[in-house]
Every structure is written in structure tokens, then in C-alpha cells.
C-alpha positions in Angstrom: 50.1 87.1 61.3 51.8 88.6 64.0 52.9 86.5 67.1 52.8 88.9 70.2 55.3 87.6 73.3 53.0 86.4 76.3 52.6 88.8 78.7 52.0 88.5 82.8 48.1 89.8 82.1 47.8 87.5 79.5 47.7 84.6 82.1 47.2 86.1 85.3 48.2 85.8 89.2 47.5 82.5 89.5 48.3 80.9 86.6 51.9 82.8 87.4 52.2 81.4 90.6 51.5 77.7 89.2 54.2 78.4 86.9 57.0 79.9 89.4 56.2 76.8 92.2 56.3 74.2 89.1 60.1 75.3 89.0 60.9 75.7 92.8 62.4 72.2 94.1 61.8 70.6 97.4 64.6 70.7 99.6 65.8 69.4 103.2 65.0 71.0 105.6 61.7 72.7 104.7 58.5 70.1 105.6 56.5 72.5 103.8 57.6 75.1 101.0 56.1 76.5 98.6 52.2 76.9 97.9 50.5 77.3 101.1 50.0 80.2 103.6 53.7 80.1 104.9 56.8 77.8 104.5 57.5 75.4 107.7 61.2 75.6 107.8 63.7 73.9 110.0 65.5 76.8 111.0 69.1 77.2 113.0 68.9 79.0 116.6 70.1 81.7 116.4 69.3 82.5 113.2 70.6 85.2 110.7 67.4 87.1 108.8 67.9 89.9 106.2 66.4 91.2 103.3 67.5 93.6 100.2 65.7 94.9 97.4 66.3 95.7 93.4 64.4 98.5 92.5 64.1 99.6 88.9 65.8 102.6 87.8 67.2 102.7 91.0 69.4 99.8 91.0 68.9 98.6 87.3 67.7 99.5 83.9 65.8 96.8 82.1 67.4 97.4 78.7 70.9 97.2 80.3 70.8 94.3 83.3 69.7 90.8 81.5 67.0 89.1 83.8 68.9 86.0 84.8 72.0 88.6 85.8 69.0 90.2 87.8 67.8 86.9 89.6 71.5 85.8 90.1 72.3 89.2 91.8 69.2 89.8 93.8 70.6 86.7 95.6 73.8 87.0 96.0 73.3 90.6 97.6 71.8 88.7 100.2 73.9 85.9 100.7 76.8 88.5 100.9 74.6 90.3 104.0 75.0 86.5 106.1 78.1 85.9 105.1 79.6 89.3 106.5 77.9 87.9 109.7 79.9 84.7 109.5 76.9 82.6 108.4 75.7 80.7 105.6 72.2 80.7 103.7 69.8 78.9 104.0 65.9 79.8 102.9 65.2 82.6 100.7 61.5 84.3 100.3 61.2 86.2 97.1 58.8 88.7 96.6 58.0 90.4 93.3 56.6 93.7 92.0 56.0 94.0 88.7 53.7 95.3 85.5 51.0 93.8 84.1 52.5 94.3 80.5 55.8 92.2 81.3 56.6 89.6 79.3 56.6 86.2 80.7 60.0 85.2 79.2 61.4 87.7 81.5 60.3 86.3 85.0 60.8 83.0 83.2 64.7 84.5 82.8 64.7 86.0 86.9 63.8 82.9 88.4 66.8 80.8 85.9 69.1 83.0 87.6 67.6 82.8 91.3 67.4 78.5 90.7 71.1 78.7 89.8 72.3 81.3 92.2 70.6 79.1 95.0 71.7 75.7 93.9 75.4 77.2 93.7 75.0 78.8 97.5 72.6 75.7 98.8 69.7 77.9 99.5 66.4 76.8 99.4 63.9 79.0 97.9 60.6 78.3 100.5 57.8 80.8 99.2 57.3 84.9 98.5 54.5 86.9 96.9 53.9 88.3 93.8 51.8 92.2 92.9 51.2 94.4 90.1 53.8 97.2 90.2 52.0 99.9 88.1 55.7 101.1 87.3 59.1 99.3 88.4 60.1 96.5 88.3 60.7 95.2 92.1 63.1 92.0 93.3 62.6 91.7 97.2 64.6 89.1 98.7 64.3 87.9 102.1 66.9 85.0 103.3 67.5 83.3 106.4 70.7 81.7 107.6 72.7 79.6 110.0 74.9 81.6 112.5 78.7 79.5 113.1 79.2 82.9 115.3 78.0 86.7 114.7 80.4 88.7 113.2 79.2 92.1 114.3 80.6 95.7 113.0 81.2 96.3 116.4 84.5 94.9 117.1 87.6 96.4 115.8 89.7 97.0 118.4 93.1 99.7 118.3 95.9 97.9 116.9 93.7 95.5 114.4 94.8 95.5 111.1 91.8 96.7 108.3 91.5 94.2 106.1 89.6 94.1 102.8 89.1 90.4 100.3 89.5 90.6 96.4 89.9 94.2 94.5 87.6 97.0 94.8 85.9 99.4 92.0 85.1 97.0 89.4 81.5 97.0 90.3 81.4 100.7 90.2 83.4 101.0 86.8 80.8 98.3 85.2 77.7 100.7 86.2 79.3 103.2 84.5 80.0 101.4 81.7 76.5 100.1 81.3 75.0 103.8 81.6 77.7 104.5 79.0 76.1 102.4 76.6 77.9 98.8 77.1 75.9 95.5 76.6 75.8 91.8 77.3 74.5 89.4 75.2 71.9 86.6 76.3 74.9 84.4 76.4 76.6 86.9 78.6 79.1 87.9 76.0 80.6 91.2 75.6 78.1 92.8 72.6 78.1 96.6 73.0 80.8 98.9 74.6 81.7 102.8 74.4 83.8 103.8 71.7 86.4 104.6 73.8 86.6 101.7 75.7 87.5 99.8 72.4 90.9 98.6 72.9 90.0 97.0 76.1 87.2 94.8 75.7 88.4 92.1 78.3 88.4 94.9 80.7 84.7 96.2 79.8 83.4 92.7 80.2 85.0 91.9 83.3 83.6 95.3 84.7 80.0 94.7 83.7 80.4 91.4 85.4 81.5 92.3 88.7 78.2 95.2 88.5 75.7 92.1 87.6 77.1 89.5 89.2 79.0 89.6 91.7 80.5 87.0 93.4 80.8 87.5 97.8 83.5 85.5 99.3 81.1 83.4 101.1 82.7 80.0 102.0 85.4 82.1 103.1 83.2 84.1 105.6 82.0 81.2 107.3 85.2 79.6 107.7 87.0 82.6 109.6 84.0 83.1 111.4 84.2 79.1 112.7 88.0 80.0 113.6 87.1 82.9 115.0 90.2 85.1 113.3 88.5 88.3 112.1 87.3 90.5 114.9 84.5 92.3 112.9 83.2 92.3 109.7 80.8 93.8 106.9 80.3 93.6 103.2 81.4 96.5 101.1 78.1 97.4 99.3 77.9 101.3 99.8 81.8 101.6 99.0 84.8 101.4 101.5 84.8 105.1 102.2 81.2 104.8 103.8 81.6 101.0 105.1 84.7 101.5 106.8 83.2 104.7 108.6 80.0 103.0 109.8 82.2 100.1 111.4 84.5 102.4 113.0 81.7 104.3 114.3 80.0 101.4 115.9 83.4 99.8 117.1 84.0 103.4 118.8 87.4 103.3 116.8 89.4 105.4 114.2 91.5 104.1 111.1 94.1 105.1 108.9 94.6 104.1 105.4 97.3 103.4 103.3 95.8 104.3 99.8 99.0 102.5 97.8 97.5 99.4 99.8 93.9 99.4 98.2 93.5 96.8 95.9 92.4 98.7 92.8 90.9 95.9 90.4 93.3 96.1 87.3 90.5 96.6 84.8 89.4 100.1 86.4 93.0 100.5 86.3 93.4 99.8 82.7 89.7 101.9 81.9 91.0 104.3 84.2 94.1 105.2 82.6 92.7 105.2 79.2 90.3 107.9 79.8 92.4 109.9 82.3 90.1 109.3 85.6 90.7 108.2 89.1 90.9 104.6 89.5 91.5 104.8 93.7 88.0 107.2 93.7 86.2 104.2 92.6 87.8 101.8 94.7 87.4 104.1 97.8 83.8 104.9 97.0 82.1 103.1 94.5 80.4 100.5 96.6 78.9 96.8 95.5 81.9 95.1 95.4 80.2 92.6 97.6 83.7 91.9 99.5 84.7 91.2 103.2 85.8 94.4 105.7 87.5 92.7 108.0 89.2 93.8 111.3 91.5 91.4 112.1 94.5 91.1 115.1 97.9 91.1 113.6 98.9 87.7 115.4 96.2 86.1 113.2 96.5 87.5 109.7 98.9 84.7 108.5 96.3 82.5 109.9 93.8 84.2 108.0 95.8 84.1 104.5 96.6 81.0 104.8 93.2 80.2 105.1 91.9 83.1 102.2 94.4 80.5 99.9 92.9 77.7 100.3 89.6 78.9 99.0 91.4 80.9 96.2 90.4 84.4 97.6 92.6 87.5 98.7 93.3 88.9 101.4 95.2 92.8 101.8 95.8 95.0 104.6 95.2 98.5 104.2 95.5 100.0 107.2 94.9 99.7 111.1 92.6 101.2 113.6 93.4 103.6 116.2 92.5 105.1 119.4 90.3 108.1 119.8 87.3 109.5 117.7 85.3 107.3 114.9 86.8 108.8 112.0 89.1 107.9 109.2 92.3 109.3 107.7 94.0 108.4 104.2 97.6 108.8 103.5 99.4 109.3 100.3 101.7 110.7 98.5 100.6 113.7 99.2 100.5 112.7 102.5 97.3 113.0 105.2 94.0 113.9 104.9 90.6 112.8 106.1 88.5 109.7 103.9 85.1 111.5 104.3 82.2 108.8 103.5 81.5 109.0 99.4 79.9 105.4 99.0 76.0 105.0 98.1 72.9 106.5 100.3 69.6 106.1 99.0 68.3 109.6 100.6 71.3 112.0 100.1 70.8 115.0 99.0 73.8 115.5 96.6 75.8 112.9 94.3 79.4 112.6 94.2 82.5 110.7 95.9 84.2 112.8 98.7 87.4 112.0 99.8 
């Protein structure tokens, strides 16, 4: 006899619902959470709100992202959006679309990695809203948080150093890698990788990583916001090309960067150079690295490092902002040219990094 997996229309909406509020916890701060109209939050004045959404086959492929990755990520994504503002989470609504054929085992998997993202970040998950999807698979996160003082895009100033936290391109190389055929394992061990990549199997694993879960700087972000040493700031999820246009756009600023500054992660380094490709493209462009872009005033950067120490992340300069129109120039050793945007956009026309 054959023992078929339970499946979402095997049980129904409600009998979901029961079983997704069964593993939410009560937390302070929310009188009423989940299982009634609305949550009744205590929330901070003013208050930071965003929201983000994993779309299948947009952002993931189901036989490629494991579903606790998914839940882990769909968080963090947001938690990265506060923390760029200088605030922390604090409630998260999560809606979810998804097909009547599912198997139960796989929400069962999202929501482990939600639970654990949010008890890592001390979020409270308060409510959301499930629907049949009659195709992909949608995670809608909305999450609100406590402001210790905006951090808006909006003020770089000429003479501020651009700043950037951890490596870039890691994220970027792991996509790649997963469309090229590499695997996790339910344990989250390395258990498929392209042929080529064999003699660097470290390097794979930590790539796929940084692509499914990635790991924002946050108590860092809160802390410089509180000490008020980065001028403005945003989280590199479209790439650094695109990012670092948008803020100098909005500041009303220019920028030039140093491309022997970047801080190319050394595993798209060491995939790079195996396969002959361009390790500073993926940096520049790759997008959902989930770090800090930081403007930042040279008097305070050793302020600033000091503080990046403490919490065990890094901290680079790569370049300054300048006077005149919003647009940004890379040097080299080829020398100067313009760092036209080549990061993500969900309506362009074309693909392709342009530098």
C-alpha cells in the first residue's frame, strides 16, 4: 500500500491555520496575536513598516531553495530593510500564497525557518493570511520596527566617505551556482555541485549560503544609528551598482569608486578564477548581499570600525562622494569610466550587468 505525503487540500484552510497558530508563541508586547481579526500590538512611535515578497520562479525554485532556507530568508530580507533605517524588528505579518497540491511538510519546513529566524532577530510573529495560489508559491512578509533614528538615503554629503559592511558577490555567485545545478541537503550540507566547481567545494557551499541565507548586519545598524556616525544608509539588495546610484540620486550627490577597494568575497574569487569570469562584476552588480551602504564623515570612520569590531563585522571604504550631478564613476587600472546601474529590476526590459 502506498502512503501518499499529506497535502494542503487534504486538510483545508482552516485546519491549516490551527496548525500554523499552534506553533506561533506569545510574545511581549502583543496583548493580542494571532487568531483573531487583527494583532493588538504595542508599537514604537515612530515606527518603521515594510514589506517584501518571495515569489516562485522569480526569486526561487522549489527543487533548488530548501523550505526552512525559504522561511529563514523571507525574514531576514526584511529585517535587513529596518536595519538600513537604523531600527530593529519587532512584529512580522506573514502572508502566504500557495497550491492546493503542496505538501504539508513543506509549510511545516517554512514556518521552522520563520520561528528560528525570528527568535534569533526577537521578532514577534503577530498574524498574516493564507490563499490558494493556482501556481507559485508566494512568501509576503510584512514587519514592523522600532526607529533609534531614520537613516534615510538621503544624506551623503560631498566629502563622506562610501562605505560598504562584509564582502559583496557571494549571494550572486550562489544563484548561479544553484541554476547551475548545486544542491543542499536537508541538513544544509553541500550535496550537489557543477562539475567544474569540484575542487572547491568549501567555496560552493559558502556561496549557496550567502544566496539562501543571508545574514544582514543588524545589531550593527542599530548601534551606528544610536551614535549617529553614518550619515545615510541602505541595504545592498539590487547590487551596489544600482544601490549606490539610487542614494546618490536622492542625496543630490556624485561618487567615485575605487574598484581595488571593493570587498570581493574570496569564494567568487576562488569560483571566479577557476572558470575564467569576473569576480568585481558580481560584486558590483549582483545584488542580495543584504549588507550596509553607508555614507559616513571621515572624522567618524575610526569611530565607526571600532564599533563594526566589536560586533565582528567589516567595515571598507570604497570611495567618496562628490559635488555636482547624481552619478557614479569607477576607477581602475585602466583608469575612469562611469558605474552605470547593473543590479536587479523586476520590470527591465533586458538582462545583464553594465558597468
Amino acid at each position: 500500500m502506498t502512503i501518499h505525503p499529506t497535502r494542503i487540500d487534504d486538510v483545508g484552510e482552516r485546519e491549516l491555520l490551527r496548525r500554523l497558530q499552534l506553533r506561533i508563541p506569545e510574545a511581549p508586547g502583543v496583548p493580542v496575536g494571532v487568531g483573531d481579526d487583527t494583532a493588538l500590538v504595542e508599537v514604537p512611535s515612530p515606527a518603521l513598516v515594510t514589506v517584501d515578497s518571495l515569489v516562485e520562479d522569480v526569486h526561487f525554485r522549489r527543487e533548488s531553495a530548501p523550505a526552512r532556507l525559504l522561511g529563514r530568508k523571507a525574514l531576514a530580507i526584511n529585517l535587513s530593510d529596518v536595519a538600513a533605517m537604523g531600527g530593529v524588528g519587532r512584529h512580522a505579518i506573514v502572508s502566504l500564497c500557495l497550491p492546493p497540491d503542496l505538501e504539508l511538510a513543506w509549510v511545516d519546513s517554512l514556518y521552522d525557518g520563520l520561528l528560528e529566524r525570528a527568535a534569533e532577530a526577537g521578532v514577534a510573529i503577530v498574524g498574516g493570511n493564507v490563499s490558494r495560489s493556482p501556481g507559485p508559491i508566494v512568501i509576503d512578509v510584512t514587519l514592523i520596527g522600532e526607529s533609534r533614528g531614520p537613516l534615510l538615503r538621503s544624506g551623503a554629503t560631498p566629502g563622506d566617505l562610501v562605505v560598504v559592511t562584509g564582502e559583496l558577490g557571494a549571494a550572486a555567485e550562489g544563484f548561479r551556482l544553484l541554476e547551475q545545478g548545486a544542491r543542499l541537503d536537508e541538513g544544509g550540507e553541500l550535496a550537489a555541485a557543477p562539475a567544474w566547481t569540484e575542487p572547491l567545494g568549501e567555496a560552493v557551499e559558502l556561496c549557496v549560503w550567502a544566496h539562501l541565507d543571508p545574514r544582514p548586519p543588524l545589531v550593527l545598524a542599530g548601534s551606528l544609528a544610536e551614535r549617529g556616525l553614518a550619515a545615510a544608509g541602505m541595504d545592498l539588495s539590487d547590487g551596489l551598482s544600482s544601490d549606490l546610484a539610487d542614494m546618490c540620486r536622492q542625496s543630490g550627490v556624485g561618487a567615485l569608486v575605487d574598484a581595488m577597494a571593493v570587498p570581493v568575497a574570496g569564494p567568487v574569487l576562488e569560483l571566479e578564477r577557476l572558470r575564467g569570469g569576473d569576480a568585481l562584476a558580481l560584486a558590483l552588480h549582483g545584488g542580495e548581499d543584504y549588507e550596509l551602504l553607508m555614507a559616513v564623515d571621515p572624522g567618524d570612520f575610526e569611530a565607526l570600525e571600532e564599533l563594526a569590531r566589536v560586533w565582528g563585522v567589516s567595515v571598507t571604504p570604497i570611495g567618496e562622494f562628490l559635488e555636482g550631478p547624481p552619478d557614479v564613476r569607477l576607477t581602475d587600472a585602466d583608469g575612469g569610466r562611469e558605474l552605470r546601474p547593473g543590479g536587479h529590476d523586476h520590470f527591465a526590459a533586458g538582462e545583464g550587468p553594465a558597468e
